[in-house]
ChimeraX commands (.cxc) that place a marker at each C-alpha (Angstrom):
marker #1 position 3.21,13.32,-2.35 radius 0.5
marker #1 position 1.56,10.71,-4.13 radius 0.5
marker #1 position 4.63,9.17,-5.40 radius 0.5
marker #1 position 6.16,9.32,-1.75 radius 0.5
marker #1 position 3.47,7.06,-0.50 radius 0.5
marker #1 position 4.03,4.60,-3.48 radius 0.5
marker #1 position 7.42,4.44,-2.89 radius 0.5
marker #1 position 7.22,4.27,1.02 radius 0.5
marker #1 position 4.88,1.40,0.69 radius 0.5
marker #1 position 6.80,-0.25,-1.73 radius 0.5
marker #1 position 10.04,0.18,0.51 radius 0.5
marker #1 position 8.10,-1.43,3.79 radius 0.5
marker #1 position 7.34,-4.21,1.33 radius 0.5
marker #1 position 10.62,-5.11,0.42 radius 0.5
marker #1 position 11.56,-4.96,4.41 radius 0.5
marker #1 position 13.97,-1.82,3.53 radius 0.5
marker #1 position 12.57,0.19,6.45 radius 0.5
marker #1 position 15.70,2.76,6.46 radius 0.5
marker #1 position 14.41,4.06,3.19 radius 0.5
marker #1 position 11.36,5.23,4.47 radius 0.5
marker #1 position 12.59,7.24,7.44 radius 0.5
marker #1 position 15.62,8.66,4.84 radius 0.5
marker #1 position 12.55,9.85,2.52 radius 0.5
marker #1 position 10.52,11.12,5.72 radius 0.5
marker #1 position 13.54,12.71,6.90 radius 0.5
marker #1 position 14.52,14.56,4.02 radius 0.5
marker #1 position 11.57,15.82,3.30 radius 0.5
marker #1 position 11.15,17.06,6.45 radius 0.5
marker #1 position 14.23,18.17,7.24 radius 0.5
marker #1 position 14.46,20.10,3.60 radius 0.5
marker #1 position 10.75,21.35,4.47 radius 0.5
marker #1 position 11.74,22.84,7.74 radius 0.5
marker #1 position 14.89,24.16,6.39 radius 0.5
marker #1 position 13.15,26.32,3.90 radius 0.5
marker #1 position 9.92,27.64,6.39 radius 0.5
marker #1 position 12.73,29.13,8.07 radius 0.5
marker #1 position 14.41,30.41,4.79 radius 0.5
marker #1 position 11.61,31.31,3.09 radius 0.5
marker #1 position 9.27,33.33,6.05 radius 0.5
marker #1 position 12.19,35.05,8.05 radius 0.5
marker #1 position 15.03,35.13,5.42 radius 0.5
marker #1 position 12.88,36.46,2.60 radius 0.5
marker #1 position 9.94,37.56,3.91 radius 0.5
marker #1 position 7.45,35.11,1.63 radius 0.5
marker #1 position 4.78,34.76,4.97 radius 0.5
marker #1 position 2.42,31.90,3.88 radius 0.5
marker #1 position 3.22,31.40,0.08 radius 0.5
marker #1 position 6.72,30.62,1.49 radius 0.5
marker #1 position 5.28,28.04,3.88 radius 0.5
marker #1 position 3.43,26.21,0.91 radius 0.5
marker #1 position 6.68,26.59,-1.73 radius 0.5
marker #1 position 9.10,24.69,1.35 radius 0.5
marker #1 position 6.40,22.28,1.71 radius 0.5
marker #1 position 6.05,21.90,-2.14 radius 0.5
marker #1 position 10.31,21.84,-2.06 radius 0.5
marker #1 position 10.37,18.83,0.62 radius 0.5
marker #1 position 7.86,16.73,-0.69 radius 0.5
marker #1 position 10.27,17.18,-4.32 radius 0.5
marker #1 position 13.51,16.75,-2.61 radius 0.5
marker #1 position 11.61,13.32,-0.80 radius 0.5
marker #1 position 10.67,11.68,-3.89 radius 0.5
marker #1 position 14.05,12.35,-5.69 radius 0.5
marker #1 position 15.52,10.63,-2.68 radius 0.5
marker #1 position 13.24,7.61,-2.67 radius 0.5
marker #1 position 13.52,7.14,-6.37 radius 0.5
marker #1 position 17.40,6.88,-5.63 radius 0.5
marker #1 position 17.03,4.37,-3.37 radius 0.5
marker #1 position 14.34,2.52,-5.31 radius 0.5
marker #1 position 16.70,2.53,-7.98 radius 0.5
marker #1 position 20.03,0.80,-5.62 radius 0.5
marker #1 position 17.54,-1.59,-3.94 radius 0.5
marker #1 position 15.84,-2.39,-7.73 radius 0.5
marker #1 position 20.10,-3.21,-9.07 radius 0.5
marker #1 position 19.71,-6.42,-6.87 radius 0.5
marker #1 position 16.78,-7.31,-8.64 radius 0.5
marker #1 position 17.94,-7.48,-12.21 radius 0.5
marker #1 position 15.25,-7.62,-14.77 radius 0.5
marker #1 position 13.49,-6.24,-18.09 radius 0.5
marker #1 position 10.10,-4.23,-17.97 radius 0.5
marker #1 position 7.33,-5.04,-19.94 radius 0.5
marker #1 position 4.90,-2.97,-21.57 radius 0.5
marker #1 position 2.06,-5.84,-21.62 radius 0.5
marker #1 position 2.16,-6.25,-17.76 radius 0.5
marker #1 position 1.26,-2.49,-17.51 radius 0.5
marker #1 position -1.94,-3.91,-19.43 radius 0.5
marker #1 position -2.49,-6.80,-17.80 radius 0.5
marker #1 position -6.11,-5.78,-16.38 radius 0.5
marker #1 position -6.96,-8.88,-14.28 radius 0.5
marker #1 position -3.33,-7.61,-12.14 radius 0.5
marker #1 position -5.18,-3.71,-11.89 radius 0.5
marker #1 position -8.65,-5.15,-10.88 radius 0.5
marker #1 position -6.47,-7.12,-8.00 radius 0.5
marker #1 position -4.78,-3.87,-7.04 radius 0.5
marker #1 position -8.05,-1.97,-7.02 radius 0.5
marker #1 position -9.81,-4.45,-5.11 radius 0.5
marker #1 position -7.43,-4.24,-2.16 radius 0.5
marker #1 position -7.10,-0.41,-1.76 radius 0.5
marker #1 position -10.37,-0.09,-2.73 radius 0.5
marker #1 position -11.25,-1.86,0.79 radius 0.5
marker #1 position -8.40,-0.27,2.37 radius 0.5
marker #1 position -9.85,3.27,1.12 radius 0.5
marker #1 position -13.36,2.18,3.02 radius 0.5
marker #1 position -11.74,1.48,6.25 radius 0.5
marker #1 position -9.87,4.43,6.33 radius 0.5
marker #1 position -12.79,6.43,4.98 radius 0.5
marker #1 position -14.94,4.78,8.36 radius 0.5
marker #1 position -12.11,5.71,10.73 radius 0.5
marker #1 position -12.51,9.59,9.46 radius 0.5
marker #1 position -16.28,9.44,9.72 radius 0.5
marker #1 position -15.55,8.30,13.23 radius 0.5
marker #1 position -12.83,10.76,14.18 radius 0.5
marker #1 position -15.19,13.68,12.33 radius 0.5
marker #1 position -18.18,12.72,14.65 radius 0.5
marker #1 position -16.13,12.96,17.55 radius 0.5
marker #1 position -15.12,16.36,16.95 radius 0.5
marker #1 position -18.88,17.34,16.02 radius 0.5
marker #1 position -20.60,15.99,18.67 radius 0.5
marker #1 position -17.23,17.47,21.38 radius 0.5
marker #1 position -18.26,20.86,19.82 radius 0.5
marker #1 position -22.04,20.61,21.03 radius 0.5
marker #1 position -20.94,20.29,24.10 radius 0.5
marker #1 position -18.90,23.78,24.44 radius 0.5
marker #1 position -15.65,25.34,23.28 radius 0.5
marker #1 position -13.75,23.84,26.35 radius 0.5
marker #1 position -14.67,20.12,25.90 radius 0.5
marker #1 position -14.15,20.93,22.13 radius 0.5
marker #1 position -10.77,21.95,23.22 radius 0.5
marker #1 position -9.84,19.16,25.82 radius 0.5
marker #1 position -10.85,16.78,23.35 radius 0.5
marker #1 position -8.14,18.13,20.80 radius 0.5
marker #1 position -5.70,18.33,23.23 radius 0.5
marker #1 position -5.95,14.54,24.22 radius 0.5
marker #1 position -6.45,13.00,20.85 radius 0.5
marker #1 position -2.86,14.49,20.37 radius 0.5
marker #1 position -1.84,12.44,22.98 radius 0.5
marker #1 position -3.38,9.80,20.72 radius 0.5
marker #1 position -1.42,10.58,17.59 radius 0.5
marker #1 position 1.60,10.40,19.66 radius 0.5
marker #1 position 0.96,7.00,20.49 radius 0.5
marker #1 position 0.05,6.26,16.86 radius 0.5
marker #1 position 3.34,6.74,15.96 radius 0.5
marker #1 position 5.20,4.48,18.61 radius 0.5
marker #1 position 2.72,1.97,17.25 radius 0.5
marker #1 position 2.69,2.70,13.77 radius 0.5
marker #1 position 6.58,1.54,13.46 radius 0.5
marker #1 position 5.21,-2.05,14.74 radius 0.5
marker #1 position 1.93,-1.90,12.11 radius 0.5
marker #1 position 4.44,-1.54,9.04 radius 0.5
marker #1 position 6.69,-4.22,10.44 radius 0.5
marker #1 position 3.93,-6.53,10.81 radius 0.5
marker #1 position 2.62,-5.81,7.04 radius 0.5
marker #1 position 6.43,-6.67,5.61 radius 0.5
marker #1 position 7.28,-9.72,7.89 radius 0.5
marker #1 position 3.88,-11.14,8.42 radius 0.5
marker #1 position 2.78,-10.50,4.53 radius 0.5
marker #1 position 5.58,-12.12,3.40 radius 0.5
marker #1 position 5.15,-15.32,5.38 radius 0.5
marker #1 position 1.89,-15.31,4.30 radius 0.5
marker #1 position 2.30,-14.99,1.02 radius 0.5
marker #1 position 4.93,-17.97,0.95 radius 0.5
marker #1 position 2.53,-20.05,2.58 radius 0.5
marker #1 position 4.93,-20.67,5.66 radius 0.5
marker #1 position 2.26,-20.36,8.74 radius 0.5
marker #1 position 4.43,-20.91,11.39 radius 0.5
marker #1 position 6.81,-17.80,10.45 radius 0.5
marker #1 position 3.33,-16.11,10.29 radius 0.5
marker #1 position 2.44,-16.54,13.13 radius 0.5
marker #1 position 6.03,-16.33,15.36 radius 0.5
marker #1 position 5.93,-12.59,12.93 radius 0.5
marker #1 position 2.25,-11.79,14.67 radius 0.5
marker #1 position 3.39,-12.96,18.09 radius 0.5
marker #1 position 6.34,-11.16,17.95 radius 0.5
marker #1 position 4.72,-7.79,16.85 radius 0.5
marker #1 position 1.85,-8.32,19.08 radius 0.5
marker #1 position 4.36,-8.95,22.46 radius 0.5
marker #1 position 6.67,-5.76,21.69 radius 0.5
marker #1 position 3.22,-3.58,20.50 radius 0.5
marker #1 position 1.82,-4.48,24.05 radius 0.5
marker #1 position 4.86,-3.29,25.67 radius 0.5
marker #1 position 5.11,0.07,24.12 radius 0.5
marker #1 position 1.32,0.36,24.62 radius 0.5
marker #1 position 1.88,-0.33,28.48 radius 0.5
marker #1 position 4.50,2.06,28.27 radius 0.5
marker #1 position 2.10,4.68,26.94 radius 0.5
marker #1 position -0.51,4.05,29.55 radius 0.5
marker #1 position 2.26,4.01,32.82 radius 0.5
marker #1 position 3.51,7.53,31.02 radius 0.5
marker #1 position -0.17,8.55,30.67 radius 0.5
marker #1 position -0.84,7.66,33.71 radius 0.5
marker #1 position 2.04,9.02,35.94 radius 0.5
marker #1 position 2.72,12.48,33.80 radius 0.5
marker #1 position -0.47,13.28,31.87 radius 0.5
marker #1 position -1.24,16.06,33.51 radius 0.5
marker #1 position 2.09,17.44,33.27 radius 0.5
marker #1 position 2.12,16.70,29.15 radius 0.5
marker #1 position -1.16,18.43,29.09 radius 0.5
marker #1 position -0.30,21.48,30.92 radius 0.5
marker #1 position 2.93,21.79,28.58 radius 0.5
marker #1 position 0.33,21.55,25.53 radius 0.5
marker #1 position -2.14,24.14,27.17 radius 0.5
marker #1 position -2.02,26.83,29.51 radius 0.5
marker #1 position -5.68,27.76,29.82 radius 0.5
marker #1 position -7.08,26.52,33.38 radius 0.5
marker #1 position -10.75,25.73,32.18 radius 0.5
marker #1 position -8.85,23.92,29.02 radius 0.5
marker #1 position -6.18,22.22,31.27 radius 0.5
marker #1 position -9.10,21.00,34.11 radius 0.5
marker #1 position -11.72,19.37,31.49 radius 0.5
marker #1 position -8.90,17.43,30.09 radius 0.5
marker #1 position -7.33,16.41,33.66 radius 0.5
marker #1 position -11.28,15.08,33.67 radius 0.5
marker #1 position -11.03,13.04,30.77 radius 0.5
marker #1 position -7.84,11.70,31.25 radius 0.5
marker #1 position -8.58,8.49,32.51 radius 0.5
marker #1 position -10.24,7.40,29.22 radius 0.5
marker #1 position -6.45,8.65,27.52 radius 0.5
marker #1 position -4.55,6.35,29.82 radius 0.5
marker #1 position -6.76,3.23,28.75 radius 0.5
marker #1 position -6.81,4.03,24.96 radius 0.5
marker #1 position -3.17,2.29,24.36 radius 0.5
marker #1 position -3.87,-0.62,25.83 radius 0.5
marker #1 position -7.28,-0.71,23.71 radius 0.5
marker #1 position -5.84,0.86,20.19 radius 0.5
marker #1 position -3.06,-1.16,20.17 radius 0.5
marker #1 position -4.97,-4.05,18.77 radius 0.5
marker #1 position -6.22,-2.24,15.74 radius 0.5
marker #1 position -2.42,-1.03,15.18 radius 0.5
marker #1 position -1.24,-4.60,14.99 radius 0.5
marker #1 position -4.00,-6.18,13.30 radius 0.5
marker #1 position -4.04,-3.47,11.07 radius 0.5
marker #1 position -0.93,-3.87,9.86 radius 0.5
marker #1 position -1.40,-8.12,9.53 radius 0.5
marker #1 position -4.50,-7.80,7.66 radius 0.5
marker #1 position -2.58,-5.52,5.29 radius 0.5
marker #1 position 0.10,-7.49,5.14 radius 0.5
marker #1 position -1.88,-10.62,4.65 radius 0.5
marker #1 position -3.98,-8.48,1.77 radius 0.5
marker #1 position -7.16,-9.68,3.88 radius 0.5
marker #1 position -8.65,-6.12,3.27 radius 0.5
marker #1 position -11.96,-7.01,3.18 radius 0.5
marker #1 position -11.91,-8.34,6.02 radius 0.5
marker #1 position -10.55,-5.39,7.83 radius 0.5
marker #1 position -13.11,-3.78,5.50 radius 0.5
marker #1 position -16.04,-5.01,7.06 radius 0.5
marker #1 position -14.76,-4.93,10.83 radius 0.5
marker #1 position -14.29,-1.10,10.26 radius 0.5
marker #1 position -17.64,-0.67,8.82 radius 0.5
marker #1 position -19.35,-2.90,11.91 radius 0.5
marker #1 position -17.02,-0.96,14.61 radius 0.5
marker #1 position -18.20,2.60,12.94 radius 0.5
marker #1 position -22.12,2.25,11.81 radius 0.5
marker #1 position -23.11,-0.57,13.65 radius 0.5
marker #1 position -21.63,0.64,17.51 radius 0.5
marker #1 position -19.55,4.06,16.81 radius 0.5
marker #1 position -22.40,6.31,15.51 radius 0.5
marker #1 position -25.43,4.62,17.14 radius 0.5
marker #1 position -24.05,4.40,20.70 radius 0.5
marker #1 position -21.93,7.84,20.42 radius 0.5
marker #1 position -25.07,9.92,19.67 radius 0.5
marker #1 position -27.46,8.10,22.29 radius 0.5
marker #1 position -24.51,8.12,25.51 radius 0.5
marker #1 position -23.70,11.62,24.45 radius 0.5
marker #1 position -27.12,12.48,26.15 radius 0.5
marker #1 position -26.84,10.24,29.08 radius 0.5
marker #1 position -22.90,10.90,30.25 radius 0.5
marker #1 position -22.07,13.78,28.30 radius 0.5
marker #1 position -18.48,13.73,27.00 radius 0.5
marker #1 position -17.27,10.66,29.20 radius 0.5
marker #1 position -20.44,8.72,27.18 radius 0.5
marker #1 position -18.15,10.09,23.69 radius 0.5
marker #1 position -15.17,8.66,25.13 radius 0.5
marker #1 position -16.26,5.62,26.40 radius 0.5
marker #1 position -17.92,4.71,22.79 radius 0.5
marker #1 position -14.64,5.22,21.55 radius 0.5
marker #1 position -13.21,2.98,23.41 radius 0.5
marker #1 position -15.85,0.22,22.91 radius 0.5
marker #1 position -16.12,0.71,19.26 radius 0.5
marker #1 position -12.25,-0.28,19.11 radius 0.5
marker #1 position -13.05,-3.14,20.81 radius 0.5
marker #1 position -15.46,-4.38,18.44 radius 0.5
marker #1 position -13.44,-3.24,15.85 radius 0.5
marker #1 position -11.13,-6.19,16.14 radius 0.5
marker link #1:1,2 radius 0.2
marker link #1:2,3 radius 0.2
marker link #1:3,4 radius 0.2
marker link #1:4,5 radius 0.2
marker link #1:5,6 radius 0.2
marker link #1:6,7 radius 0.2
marker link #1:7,8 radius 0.2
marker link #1:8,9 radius 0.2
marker link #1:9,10 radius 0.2
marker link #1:10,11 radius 0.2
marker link #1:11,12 radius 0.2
marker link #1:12,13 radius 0.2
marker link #1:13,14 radius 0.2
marker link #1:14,15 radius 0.2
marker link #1:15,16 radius 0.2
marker link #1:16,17 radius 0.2
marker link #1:17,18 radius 0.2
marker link #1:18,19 radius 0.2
marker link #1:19,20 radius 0.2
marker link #1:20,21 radius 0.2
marker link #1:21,22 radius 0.2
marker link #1:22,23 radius 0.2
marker link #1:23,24 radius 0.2
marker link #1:24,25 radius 0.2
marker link #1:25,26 radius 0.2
marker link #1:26,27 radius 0.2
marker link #1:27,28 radius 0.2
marker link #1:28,29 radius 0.2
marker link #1:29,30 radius 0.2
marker link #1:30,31 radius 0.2
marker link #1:31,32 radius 0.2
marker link #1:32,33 radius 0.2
marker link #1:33,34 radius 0.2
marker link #1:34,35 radius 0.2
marker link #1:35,36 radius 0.2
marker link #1:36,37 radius 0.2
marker link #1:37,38 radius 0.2
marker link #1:38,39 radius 0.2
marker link #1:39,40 radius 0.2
marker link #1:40,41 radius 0.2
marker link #1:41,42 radius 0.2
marker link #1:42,43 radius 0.2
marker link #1:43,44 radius 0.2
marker link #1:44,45 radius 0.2
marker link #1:45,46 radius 0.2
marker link #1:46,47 radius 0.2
marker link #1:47,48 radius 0.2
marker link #1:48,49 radius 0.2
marker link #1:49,50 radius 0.2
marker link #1:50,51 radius 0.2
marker link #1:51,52 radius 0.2
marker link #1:52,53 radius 0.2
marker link #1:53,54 radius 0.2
marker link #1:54,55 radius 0.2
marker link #1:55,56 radius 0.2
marker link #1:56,57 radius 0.2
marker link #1:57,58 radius 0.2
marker link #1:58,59 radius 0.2
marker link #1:59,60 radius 0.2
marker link #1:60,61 radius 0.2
marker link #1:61,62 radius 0.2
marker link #1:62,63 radius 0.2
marker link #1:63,64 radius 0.2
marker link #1:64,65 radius 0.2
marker link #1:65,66 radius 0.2
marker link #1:66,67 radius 0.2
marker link #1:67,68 radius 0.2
marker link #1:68,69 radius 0.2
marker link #1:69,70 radius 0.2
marker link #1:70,71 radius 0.2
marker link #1:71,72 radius 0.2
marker link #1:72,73 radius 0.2
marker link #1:73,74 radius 0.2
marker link #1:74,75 radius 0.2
marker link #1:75,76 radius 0.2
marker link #1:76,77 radius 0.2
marker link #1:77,78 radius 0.2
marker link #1:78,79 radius 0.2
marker link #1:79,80 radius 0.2
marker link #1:80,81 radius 0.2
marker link #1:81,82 radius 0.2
marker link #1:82,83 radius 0.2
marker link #1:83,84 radius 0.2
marker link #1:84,85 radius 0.2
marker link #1:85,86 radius 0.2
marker link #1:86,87 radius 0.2
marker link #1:87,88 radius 0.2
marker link #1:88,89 radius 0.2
marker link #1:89,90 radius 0.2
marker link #1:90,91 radius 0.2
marker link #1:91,92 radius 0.2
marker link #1:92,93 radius 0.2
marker link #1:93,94 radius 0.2
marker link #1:94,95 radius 0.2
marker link #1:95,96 radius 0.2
marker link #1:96,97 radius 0.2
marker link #1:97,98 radius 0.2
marker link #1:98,99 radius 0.2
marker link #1:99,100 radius 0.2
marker link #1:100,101 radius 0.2
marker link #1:101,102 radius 0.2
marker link #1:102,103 radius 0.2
marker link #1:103,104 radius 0.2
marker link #1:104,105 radius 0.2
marker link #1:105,106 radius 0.2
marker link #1:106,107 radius 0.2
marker link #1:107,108 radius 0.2
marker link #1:108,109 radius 0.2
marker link #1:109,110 radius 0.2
marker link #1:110,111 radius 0.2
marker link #1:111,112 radius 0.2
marker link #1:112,113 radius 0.2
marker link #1:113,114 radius 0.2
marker link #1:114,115 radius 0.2
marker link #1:115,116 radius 0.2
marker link #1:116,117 radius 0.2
marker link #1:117,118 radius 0.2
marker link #1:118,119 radius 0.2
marker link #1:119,120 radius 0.2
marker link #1:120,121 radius 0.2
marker link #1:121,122 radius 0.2
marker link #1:122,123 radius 0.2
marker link #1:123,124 radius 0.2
marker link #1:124,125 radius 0.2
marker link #1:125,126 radius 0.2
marker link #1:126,127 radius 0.2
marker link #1:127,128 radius 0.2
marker link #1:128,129 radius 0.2
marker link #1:129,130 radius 0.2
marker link #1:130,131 radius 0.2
marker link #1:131,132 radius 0.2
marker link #1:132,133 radius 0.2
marker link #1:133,134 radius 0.2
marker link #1:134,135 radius 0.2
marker link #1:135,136 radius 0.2
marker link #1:136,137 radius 0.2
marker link #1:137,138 radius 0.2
marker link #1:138,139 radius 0.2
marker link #1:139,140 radius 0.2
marker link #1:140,141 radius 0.2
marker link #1:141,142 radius 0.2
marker link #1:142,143 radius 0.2
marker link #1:143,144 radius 0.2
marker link #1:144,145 radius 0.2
marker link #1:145,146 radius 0.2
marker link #1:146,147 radius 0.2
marker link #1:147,148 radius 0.2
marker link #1:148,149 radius 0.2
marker link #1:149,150 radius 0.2
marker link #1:150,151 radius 0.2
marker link #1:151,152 radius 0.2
marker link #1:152,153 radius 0.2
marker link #1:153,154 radius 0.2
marker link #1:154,155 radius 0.2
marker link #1:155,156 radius 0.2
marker link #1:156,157 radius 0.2
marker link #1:157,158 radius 0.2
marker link #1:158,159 radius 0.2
marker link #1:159,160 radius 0.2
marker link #1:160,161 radius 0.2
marker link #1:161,162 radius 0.2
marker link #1:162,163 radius 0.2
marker link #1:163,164 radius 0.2
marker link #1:164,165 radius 0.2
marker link #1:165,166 radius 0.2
marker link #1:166,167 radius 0.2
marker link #1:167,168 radius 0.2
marker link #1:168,169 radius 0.2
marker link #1:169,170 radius 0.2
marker link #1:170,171 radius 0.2
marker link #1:171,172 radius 0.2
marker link #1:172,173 radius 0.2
marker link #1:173,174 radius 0.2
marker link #1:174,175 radius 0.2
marker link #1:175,176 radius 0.2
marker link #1:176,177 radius 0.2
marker link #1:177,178 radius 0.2
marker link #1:178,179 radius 0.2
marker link #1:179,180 radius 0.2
marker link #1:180,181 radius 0.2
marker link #1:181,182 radius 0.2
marker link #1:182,183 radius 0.2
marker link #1:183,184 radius 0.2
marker link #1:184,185 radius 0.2
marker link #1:185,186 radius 0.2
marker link #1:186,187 radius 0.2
marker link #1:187,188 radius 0.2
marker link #1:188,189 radius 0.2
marker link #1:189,190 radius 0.2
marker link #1:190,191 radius 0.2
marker link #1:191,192 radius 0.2
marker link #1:192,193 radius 0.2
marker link #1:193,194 radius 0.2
marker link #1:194,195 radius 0.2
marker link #1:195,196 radius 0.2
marker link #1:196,197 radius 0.2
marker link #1:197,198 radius 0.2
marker link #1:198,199 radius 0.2
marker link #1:199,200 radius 0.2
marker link #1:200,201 radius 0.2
marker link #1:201,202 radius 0.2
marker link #1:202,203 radius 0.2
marker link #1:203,204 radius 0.2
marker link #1:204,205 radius 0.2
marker link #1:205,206 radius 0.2
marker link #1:206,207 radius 0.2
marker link #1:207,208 radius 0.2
marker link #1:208,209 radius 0.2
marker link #1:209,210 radius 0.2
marker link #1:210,211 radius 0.2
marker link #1:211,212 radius 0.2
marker link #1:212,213 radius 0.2
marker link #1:213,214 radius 0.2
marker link #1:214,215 radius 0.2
marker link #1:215,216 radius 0.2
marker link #1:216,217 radius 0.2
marker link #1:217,218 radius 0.2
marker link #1:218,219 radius 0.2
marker link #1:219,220 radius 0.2
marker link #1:220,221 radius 0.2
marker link #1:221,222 radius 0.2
marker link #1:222,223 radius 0.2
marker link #1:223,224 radius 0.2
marker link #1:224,225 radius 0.2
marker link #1:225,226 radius 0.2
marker link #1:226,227 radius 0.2
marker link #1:227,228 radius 0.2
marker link #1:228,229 radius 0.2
marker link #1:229,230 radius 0.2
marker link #1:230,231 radius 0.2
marker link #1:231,232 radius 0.2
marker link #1:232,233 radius 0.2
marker link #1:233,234 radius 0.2
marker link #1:234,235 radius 0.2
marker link #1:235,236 radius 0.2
marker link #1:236,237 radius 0.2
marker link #1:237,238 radius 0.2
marker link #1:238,239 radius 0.2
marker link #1:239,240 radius 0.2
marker link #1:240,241 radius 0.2
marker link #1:241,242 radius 0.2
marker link #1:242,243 radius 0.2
marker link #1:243,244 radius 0.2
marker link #1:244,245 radius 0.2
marker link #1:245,246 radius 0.2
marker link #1:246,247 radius 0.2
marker link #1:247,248 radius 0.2
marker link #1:248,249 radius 0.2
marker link #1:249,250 radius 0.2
marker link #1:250,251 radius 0.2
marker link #1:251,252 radius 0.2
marker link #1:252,253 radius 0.2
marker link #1:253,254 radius 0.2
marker link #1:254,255 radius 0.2
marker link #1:255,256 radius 0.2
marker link #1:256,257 radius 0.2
marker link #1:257,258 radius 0.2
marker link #1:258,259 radius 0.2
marker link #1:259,260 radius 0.2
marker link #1:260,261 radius 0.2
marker link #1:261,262 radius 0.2
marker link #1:262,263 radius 0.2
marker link #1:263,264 radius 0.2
marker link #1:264,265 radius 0.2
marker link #1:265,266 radius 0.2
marker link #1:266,267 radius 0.2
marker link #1:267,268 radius 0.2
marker link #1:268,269 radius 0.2
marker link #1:269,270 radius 0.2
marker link #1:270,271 radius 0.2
marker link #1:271,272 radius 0.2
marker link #1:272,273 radius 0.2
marker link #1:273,274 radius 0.2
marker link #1:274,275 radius 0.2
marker link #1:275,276 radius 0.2
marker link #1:276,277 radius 0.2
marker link #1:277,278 radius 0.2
marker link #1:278,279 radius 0.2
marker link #1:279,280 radius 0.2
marker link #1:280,281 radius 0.2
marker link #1:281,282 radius 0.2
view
């Protein structure tokens, strides 16, 4: 799995985006496959679930390492053994994830005090909550196409030093990202409660979420400035930047403000931190 990410990375980076989606579809494809193989053909229950999973993420890397090897034939060159031991390149490699590892660390702090603080406030909420941040993830992936373009196409202007194809790559991301992010919010808007009654059919489960749903339909329009940003910053390897911005949005608004408005408004107070702390987070 670790080697998948490497390679999908590395792929996005050298803008050869249908090599990604041919490693995430074999292995899901292969995984899927064998669940079905494995648990009704042969009877393996959960062991079988873990060995297709194990079988998909296998099948995914020996795919990707084909490709990495017909993309690396246009690229003609020798490896060397001294570069591997170049330690001022490692430190420079460290330093960026290492930044990148605390902003995603700060987003799961936030995401795991939402669900804490949902559950103090009963089973149902703790429920309607989970049902709508699935609407969220949805989103996340319309977006997250647009995050990984903007990391290959904007990091590579940047990197050349040509700021004007920077910044036609950011406006260009940014204009389509705020289209499929209206689109989101109109579809929100117009069939939410249908989506969540197809994800639910419990009627206490089904009317706290029609409750919350308003704060759903404004989330794209809010996240979809982290998405893009997200993946410029990335792109631009200004991770400590993004860095810091993650750690104001999460201890400095997130946490403080979620645990005071929790008392005063209850579960719309949760959401409506959420929503402010994104804000700030840009």
């Amino acid at each position: 799995m670790l080697a998948n990410y490497a390679l999908i990375g590395w792929f996005l980076g050298m803008q050869t985006a249908k090599a990604p989606l041919a490693v995430m579809l074999t292995i899901n494809l292969v995984n899927t496959g064998l669940d079905v193989a494995f648990v009704y053909g042969l009877g393996m229950r959960v062991e079988g679930i873990a060995l297709a999973s194990a079988c998909g993420e296998t099948a995914g890397l020996i795919a990707g390492s084909w490709l990495a090897y017909r993309v690396l034939r246009a690229y003609p060159a020798a490896w060397k053994a001294r570069q591997l031991r170049d330690l001022r390149s490692w430190l420079e490699l460290i330093a960026v994830n290492g930044n990148i590892l605390i902003r995603t660390l700060c987003l799961m702090v936030s995401f795991a005090l939402f669900t804490v603080l949902g559950a103090r406030l009963g089973a149902v909420v703790l429920a309607a909550n989970a049902l709508l941040l699935n609407l969220q993830s949805i989103l996340s992936y319309g977006l997250d196409g647009f995050a990984h373009a903007a990391e290959a196409i904007a990091g590579r202007a940047w990197g050349q030093r040509a700021l004007a194809d920077f910044r036609a790559a950011v406006n260009t991301v940014l204009i389509w990202s705020l289209g499929i992010a209206g689109g989101f919010t109109l579809l929100y808007w117009l069939a939410g409660r249908g989506l969540i009654n197809l994800l639910t059919d419990l009627p206490d489960v089904r009317a706290a979420a029609y409750a919350f749903l308003p704060w759903m339909v404004l989330s794209p329009l809010v996240s979809v400035w982290s998405f893009v940003y997200d993946g410029v910053f990335i792109g631009a390897t200004w991770a400590r930047e993004m860095r810091n911005a993650m750690l104001i949005a999460t201890f400095g608004v997130f946490v403080p403000l979620s645990i005071w408005l929790i008392n005063l408004w209850g579960n719309h107070g949760l959401w409506r931190v959420k929503l402010i702390s994104g804000v700030w987070g840009k």
